[in-house]
CHARMM-style PDB file with segment names, atoms N, HN, CA, C and O in Angstrom:
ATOM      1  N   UNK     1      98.090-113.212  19.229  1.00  0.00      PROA
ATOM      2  CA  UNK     1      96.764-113.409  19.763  1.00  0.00      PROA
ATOM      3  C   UNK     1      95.979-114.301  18.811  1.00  0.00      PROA
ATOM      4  O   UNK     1      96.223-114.232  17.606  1.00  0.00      PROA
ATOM      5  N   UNK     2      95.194-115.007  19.205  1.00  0.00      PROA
ATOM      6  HN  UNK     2      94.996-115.063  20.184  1.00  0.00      PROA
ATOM      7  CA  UNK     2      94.226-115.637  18.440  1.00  0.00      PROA
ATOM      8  C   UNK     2      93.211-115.265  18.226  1.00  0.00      PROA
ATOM      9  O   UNK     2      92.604-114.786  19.184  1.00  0.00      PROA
ATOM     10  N   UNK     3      92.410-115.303  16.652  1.00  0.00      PROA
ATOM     11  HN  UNK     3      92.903-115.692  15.874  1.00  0.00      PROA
ATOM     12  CA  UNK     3      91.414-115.269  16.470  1.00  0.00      PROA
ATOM     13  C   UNK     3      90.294-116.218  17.199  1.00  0.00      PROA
ATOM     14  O   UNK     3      90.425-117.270  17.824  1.00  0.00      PROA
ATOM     15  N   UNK     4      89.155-115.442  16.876  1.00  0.00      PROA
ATOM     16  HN  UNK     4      89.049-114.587  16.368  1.00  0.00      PROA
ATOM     17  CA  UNK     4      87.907-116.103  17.565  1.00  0.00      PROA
ATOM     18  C   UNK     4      87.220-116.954  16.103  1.00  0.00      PROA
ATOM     19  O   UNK     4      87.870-116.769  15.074  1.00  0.00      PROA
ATOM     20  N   UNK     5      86.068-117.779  15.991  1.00  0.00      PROA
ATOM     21  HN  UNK     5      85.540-117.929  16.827  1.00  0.00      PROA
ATOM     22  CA  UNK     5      85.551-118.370  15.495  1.00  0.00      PROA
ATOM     23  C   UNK     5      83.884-118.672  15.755  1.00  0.00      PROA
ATOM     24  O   UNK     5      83.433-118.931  16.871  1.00  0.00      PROA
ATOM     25  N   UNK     6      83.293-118.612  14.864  1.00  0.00      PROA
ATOM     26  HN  UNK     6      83.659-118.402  13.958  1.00  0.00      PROA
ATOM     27  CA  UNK     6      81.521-118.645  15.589  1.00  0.00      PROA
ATOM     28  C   UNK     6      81.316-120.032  15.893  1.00  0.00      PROA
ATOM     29  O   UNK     6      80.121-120.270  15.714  1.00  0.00      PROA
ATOM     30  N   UNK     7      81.934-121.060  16.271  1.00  0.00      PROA
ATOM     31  HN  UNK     7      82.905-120.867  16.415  1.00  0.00      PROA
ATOM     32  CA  UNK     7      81.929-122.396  16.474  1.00  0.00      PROA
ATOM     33  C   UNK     7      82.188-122.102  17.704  1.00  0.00      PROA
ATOM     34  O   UNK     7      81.383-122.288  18.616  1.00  0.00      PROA
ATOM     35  N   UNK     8      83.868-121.391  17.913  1.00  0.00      PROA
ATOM     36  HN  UNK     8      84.522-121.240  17.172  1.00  0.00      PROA
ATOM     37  CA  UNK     8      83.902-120.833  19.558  1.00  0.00      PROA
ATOM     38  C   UNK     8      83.022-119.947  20.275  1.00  0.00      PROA
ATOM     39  O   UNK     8      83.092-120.336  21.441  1.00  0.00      PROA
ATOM     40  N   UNK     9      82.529-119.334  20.239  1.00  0.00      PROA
ATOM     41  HN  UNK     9      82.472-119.017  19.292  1.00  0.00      PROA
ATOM     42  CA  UNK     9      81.626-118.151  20.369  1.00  0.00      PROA
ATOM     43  C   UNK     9      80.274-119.007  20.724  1.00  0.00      PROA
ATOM     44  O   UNK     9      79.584-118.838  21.729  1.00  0.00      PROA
ATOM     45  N   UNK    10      79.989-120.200  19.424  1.00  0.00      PROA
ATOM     46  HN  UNK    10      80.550-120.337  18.607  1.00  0.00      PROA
ATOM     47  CA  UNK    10      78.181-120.449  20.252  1.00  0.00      PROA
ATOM     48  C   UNK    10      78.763-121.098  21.399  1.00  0.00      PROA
ATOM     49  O   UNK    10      78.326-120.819  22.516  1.00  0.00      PROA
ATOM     50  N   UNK    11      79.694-121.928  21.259  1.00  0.00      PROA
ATOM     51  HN  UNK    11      80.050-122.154  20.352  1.00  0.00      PROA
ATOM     52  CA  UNK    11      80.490-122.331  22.584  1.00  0.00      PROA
ATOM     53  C   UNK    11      80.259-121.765  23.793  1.00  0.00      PROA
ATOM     54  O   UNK    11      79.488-122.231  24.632  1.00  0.00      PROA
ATOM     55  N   UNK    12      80.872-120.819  23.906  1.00  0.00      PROA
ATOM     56  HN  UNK    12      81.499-120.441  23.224  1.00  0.00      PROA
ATOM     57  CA  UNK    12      80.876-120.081  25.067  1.00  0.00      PROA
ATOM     58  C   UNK    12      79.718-120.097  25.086  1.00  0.00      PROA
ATOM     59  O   UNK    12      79.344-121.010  25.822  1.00  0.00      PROA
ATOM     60  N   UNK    13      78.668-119.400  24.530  1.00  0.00      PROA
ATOM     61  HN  UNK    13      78.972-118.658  23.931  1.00  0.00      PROA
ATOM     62  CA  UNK    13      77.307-118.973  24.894  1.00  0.00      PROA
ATOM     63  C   UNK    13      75.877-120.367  24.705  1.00  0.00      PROA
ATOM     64  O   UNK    13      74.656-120.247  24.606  1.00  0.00      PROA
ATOM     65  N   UNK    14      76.619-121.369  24.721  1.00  0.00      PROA
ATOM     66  HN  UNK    14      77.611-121.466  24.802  1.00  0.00      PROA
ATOM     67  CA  UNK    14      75.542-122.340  24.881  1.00  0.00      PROA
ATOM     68  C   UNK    14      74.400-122.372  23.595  1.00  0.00      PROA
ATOM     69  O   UNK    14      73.195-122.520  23.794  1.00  0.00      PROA
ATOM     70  N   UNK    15      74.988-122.212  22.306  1.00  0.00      PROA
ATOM     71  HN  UNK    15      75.968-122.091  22.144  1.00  0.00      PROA
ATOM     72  CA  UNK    15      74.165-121.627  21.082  1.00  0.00      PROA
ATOM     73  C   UNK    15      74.806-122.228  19.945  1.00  0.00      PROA
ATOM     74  O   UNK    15      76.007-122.459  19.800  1.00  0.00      PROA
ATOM     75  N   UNK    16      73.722-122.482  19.049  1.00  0.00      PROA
ATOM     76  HN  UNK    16      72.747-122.294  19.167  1.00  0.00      PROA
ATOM     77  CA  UNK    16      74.091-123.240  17.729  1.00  0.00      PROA
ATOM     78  C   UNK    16      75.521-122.479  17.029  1.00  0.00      PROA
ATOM     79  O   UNK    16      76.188-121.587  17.553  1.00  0.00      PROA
ATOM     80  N   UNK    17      75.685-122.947  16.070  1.00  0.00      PROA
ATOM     81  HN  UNK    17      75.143-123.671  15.644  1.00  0.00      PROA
ATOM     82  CA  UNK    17      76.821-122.021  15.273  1.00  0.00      PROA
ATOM     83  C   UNK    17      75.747-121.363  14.366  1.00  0.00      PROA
ATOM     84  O   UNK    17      75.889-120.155  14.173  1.00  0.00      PROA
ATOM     85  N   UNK    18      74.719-121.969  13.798  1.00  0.00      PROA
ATOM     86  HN  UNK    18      74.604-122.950  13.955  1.00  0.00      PROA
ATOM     87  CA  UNK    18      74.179-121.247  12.805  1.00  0.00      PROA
ATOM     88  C   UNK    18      73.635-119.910  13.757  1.00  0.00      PROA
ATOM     89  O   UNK    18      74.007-118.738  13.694  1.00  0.00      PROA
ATOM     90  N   UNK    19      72.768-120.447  14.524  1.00  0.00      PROA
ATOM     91  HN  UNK    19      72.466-121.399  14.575  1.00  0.00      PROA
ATOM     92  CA  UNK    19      72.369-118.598  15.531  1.00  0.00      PROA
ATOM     93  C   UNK    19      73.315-117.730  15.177  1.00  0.00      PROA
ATOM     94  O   UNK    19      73.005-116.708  14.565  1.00  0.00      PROA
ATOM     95  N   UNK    20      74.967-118.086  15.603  1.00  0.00      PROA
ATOM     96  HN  UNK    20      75.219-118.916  16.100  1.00  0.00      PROA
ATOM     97  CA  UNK    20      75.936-117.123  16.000  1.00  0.00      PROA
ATOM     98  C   UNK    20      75.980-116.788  14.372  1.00  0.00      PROA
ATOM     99  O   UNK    20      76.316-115.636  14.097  1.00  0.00      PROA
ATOM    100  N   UNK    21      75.764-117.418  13.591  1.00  0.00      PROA
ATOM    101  HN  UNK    21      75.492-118.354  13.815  1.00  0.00      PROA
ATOM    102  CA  UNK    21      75.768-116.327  11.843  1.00  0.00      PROA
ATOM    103  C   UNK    21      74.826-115.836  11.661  1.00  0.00      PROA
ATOM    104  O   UNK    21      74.770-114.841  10.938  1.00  0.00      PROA
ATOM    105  N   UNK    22      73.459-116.502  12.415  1.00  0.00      PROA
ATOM    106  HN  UNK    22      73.504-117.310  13.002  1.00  0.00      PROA
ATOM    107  CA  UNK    22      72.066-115.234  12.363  1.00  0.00      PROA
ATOM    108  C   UNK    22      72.429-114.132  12.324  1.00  0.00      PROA
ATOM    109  O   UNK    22      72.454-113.348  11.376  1.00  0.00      PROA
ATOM    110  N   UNK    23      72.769-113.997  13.494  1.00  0.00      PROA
ATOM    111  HN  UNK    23      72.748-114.634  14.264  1.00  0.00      PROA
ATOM    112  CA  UNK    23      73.256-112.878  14.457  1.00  0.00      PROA
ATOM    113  C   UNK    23      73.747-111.726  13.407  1.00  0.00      PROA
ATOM    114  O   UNK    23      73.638-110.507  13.538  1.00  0.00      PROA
ATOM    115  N   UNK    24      74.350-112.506  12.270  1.00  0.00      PROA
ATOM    116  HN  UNK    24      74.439-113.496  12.164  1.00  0.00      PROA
ATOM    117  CA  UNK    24      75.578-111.071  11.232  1.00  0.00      PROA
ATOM    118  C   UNK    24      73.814-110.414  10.632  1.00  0.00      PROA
ATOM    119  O   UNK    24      73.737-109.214  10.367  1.00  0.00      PROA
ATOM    120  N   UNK    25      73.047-110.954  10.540  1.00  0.00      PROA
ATOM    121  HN  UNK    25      73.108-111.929  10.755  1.00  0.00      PROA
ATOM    122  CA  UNK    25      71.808-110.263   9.952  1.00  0.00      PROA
ATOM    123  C   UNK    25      70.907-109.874  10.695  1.00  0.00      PROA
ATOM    124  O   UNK    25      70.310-108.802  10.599  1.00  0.00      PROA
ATOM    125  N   UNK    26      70.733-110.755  11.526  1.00  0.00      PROA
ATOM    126  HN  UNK    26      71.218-111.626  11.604  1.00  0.00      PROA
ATOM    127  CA  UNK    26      69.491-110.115  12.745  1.00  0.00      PROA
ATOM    128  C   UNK    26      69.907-109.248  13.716  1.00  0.00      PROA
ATOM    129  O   UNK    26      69.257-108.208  13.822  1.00  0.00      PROA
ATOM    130  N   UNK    27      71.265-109.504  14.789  1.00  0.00      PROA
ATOM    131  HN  UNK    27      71.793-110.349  14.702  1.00  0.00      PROA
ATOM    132  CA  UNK    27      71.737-108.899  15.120  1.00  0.00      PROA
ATOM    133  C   UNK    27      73.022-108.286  15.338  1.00  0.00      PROA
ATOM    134  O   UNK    27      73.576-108.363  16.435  1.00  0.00      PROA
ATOM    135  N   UNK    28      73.711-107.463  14.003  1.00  0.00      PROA
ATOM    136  HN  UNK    28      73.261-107.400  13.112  1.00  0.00      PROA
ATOM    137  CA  UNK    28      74.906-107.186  13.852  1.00  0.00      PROA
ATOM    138  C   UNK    28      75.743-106.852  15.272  1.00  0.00      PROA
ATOM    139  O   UNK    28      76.900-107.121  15.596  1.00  0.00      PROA
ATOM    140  N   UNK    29      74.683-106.162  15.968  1.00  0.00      PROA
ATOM    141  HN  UNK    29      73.743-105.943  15.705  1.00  0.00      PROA
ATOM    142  CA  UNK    29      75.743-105.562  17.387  1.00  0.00      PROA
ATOM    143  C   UNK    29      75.667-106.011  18.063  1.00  0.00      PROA
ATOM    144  O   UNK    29      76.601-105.612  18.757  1.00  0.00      PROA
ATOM    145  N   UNK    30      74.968-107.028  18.804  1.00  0.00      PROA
ATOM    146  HN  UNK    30      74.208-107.352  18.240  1.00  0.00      PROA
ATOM    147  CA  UNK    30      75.294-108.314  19.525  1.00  0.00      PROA
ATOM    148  C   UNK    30      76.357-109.028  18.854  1.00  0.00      PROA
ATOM    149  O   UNK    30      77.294-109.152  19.642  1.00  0.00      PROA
ATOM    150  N   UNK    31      76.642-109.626  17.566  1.00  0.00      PROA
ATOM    151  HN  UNK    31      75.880-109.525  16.926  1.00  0.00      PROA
ATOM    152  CA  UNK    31      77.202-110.585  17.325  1.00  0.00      PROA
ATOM    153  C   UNK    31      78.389-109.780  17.921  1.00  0.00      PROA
ATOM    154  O   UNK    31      79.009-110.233  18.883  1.00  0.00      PROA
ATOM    155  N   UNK    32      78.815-108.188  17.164  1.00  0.00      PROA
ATOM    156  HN  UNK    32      78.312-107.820  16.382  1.00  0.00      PROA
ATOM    157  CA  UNK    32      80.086-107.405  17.203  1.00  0.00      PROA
ATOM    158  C   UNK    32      80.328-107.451  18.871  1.00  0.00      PROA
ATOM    159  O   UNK    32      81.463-107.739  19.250  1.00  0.00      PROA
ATOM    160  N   UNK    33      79.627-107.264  19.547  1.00  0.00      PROA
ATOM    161  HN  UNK    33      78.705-107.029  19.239  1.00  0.00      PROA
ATOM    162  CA  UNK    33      79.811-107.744  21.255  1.00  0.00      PROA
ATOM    163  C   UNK    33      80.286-109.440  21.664  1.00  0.00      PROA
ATOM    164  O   UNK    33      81.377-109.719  22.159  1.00  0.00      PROA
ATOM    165  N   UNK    34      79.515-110.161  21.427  1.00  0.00      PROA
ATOM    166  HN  UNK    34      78.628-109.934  21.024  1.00  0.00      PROA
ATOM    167  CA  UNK    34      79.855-111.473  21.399  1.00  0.00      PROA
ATOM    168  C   UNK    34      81.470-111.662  20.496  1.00  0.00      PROA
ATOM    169  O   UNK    34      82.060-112.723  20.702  1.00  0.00      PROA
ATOM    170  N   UNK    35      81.766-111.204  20.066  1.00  0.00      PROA
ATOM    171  HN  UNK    35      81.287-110.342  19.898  1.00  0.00      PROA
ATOM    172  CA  UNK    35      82.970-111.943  19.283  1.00  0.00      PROA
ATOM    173  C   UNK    35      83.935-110.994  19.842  1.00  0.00      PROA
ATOM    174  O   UNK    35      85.066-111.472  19.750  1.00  0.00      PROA
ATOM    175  N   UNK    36      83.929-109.748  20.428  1.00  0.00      PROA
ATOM    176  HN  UNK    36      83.010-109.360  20.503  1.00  0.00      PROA
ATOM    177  CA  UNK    36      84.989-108.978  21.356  1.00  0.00      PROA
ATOM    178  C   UNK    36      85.042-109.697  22.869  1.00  0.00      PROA
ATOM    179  O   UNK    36      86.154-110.002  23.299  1.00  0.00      PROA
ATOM    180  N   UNK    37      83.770-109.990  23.738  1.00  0.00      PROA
ATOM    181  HN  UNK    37      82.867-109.742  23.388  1.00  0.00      PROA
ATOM    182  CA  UNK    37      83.882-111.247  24.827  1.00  0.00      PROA
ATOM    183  C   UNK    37      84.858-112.177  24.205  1.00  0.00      PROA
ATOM    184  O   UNK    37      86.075-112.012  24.291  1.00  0.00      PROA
ATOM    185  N   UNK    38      84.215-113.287  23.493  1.00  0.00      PROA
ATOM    186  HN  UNK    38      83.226-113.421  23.423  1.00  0.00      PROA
ATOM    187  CA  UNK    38      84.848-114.273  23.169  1.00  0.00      PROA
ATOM    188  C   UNK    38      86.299-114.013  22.992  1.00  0.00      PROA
ATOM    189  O   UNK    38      87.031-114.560  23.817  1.00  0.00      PROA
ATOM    190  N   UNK    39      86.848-113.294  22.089  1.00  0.00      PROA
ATOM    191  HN  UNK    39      86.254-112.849  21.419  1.00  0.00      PROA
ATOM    192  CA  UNK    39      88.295-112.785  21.691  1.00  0.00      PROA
ATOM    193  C   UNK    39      89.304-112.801  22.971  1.00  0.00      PROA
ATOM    194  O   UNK    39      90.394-113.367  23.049  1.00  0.00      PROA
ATOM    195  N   UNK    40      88.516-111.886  24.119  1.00  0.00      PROA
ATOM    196  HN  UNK    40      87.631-111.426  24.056  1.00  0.00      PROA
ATOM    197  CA  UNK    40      89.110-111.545  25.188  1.00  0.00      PROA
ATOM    198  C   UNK    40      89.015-113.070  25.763  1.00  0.00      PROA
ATOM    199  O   UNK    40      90.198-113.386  25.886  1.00  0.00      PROA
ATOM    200  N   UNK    41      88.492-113.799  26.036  1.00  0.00      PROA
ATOM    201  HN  UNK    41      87.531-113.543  25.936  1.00  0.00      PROA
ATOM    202  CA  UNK    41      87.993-114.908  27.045  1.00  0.00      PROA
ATOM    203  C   UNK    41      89.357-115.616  26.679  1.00  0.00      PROA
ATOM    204  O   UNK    41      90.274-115.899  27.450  1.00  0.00      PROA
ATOM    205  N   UNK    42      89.241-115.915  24.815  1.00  0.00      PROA
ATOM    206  HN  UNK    42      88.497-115.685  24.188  1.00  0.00      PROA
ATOM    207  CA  UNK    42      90.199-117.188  24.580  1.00  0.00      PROA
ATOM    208  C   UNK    42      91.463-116.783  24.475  1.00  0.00      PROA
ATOM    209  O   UNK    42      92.431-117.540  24.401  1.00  0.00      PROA
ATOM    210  N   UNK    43      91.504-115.186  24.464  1.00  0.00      PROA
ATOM    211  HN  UNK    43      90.718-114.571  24.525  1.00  0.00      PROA
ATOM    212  CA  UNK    43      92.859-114.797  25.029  1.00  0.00      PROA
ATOM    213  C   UNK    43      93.677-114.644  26.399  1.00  0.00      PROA
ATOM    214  O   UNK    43      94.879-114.553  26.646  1.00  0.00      PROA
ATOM    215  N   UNK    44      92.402-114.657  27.262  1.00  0.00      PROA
ATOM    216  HN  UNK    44      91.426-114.731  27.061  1.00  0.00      PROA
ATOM    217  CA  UNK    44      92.947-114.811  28.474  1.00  0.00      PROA
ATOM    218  C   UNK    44      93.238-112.828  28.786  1.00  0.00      PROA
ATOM    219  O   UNK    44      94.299-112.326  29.157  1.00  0.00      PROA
ATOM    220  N   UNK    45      92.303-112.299  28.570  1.00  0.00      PROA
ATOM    221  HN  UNK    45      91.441-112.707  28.269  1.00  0.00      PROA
ATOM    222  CA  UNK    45      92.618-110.830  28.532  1.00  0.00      PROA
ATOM    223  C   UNK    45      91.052-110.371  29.394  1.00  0.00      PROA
ATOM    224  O   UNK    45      89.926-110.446  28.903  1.00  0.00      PROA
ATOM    225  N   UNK    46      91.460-109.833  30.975  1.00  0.00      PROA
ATOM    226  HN  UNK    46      92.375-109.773  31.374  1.00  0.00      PROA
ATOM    227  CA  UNK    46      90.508-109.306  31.448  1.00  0.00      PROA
ATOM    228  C   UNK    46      90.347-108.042  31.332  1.00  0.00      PROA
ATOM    229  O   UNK    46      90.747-107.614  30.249  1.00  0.00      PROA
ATOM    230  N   UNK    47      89.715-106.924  32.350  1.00  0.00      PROA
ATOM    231  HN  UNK    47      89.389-107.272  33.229  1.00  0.00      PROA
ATOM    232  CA  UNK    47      90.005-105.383  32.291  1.00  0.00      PROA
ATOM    233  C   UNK    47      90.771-104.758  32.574  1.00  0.00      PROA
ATOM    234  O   UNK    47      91.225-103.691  32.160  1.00  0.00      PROA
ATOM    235  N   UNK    48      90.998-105.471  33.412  1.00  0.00      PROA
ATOM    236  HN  UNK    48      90.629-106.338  33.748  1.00  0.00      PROA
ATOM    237  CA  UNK    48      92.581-104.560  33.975  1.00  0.00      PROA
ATOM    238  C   UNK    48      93.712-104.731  32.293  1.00  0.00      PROA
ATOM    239  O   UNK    48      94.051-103.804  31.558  1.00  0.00      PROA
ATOM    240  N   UNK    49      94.080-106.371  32.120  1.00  0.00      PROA
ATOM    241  HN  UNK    49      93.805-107.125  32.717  1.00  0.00      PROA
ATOM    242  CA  UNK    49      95.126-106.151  30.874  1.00  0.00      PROA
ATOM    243  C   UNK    49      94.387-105.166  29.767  1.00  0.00      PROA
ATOM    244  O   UNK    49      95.139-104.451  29.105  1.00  0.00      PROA
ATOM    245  N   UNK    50      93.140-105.092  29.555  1.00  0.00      PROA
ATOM    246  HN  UNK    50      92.529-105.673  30.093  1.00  0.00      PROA
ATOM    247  CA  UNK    50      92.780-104.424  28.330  1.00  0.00      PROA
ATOM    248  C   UNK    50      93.214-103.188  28.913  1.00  0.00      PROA
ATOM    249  O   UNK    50      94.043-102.703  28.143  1.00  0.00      PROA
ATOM    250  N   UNK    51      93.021-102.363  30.034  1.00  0.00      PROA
ATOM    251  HN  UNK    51      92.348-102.758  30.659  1.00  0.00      PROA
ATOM    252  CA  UNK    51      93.245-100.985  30.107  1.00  0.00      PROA
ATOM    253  C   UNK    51      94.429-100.782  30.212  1.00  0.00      PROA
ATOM    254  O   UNK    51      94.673 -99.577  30.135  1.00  0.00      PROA
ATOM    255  N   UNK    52      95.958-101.868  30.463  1.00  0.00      PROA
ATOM    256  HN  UNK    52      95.760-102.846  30.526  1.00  0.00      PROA
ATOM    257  CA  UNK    52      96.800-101.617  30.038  1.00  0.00      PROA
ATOM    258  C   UNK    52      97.365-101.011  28.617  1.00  0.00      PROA
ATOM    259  O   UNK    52      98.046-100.074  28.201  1.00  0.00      PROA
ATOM    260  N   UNK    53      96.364-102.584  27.968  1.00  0.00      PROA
ATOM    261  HN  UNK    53      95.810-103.345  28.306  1.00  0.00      PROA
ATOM    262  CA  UNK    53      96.959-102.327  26.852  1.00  0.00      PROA
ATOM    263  C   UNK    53      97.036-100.826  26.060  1.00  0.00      PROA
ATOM    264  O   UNK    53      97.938-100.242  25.460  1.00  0.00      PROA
ATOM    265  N   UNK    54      95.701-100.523  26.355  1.00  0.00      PROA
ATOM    266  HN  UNK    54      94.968-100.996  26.843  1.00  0.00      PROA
ATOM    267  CA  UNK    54      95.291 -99.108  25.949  1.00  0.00      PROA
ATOM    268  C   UNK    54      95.951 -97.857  26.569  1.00  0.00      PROA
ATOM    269  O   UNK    54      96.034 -96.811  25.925  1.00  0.00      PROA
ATOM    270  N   UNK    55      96.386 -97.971  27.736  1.00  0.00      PROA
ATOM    271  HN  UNK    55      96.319 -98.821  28.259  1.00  0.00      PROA
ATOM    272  CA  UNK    55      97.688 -96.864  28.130  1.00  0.00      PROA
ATOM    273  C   UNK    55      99.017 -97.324  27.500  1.00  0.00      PROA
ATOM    274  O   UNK    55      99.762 -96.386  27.216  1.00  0.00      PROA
ATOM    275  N   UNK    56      99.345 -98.187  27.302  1.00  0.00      PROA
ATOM    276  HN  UNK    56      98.740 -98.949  27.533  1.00  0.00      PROA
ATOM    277  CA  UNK    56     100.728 -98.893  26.229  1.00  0.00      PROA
ATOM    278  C   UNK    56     100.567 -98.169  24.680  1.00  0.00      PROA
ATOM    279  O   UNK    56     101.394 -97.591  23.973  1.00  0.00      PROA
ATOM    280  N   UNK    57      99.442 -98.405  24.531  1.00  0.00      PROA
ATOM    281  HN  UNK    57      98.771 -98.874  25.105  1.00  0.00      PROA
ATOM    282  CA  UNK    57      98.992 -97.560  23.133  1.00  0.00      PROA
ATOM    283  C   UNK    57      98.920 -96.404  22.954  1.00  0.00      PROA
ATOM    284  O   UNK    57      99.306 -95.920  21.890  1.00  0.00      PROA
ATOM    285  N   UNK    58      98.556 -95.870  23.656  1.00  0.00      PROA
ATOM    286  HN  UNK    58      98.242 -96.263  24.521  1.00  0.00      PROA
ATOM    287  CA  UNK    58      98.927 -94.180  23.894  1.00  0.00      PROA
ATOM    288  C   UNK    58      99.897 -93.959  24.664  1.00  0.00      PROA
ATOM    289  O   UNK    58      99.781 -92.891  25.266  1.00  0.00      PROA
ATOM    290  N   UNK    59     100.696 -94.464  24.863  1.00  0.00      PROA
ATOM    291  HN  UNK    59     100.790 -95.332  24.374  1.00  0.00      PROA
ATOM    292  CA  UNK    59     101.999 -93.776  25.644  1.00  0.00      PROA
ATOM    293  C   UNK    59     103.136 -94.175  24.368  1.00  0.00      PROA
ATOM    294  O   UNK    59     104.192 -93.548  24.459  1.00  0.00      PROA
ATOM    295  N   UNK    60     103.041 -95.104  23.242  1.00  0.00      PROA
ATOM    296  HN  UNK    60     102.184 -95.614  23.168  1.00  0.00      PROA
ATOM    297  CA  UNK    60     103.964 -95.320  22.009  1.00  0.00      PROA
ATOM    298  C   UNK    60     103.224 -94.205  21.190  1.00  0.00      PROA
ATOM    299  O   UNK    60     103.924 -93.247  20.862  1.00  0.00      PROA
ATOM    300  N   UNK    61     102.129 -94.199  20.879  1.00  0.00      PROA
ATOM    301  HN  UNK    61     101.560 -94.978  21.146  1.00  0.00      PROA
ATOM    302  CA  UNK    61     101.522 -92.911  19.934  1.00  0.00      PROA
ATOM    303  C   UNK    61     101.974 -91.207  20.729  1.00  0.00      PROA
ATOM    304  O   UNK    61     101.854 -90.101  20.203  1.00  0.00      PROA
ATOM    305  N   UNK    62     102.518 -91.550  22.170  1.00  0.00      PROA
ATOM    306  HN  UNK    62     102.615 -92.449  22.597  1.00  0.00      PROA
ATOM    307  CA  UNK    62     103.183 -89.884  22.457  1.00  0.00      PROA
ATOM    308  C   UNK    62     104.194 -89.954  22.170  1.00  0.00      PROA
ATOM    309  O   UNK    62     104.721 -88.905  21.799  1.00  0.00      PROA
ATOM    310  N   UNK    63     105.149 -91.411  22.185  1.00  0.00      PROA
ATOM    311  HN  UNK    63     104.721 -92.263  22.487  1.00  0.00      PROA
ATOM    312  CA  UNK    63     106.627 -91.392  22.000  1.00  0.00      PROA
ATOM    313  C   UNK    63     106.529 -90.909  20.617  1.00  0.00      PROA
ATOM    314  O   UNK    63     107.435 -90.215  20.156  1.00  0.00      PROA
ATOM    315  N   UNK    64     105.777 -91.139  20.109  1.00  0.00      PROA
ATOM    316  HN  UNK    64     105.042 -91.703  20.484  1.00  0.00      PROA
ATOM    317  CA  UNK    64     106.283 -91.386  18.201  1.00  0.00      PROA
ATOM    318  C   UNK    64     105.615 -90.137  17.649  1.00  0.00      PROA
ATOM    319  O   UNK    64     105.327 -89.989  16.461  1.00  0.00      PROA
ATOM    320  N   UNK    65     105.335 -89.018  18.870  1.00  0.00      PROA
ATOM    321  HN  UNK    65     105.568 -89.138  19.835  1.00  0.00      PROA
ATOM    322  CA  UNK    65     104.907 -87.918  17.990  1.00  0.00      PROA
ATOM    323  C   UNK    65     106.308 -87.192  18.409  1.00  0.00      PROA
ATOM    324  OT1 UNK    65     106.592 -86.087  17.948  1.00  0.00      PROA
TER     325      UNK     65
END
């Protein structure tokens, strides 16, 4: 998977890069929202694959108990 980047991120959101490092001070939990969107976007990962993934993850954490 690829990482995200705040260059990609103001990207998506039509926003400077410097805003998107505001953001680590003004608003930590927006940015932490914005960079989980982004992540998913440039991965190509909607809801449905994320809620896979997350039954894949708990169905190896039952195998391995």
């Amino acid at each position: 998977m690829k990482n995200i980047t705040y260059k990609e991120i103001a990207k998506y959101l039509s926003k400077s890069e410097g805003t998107i490092k505001q953001w680590k001070i003004n608003h930590p939990v927006l940015l932490e929202f914005a960079k989980l969107g982004a992540f998913c976007k440039k991965n190509d990962l909607d809801i449905e694959k994320i809620k896979k993934l997350v039954e894949m993850k708990e169905l190896f954490k039952k195998v391995g108990e």
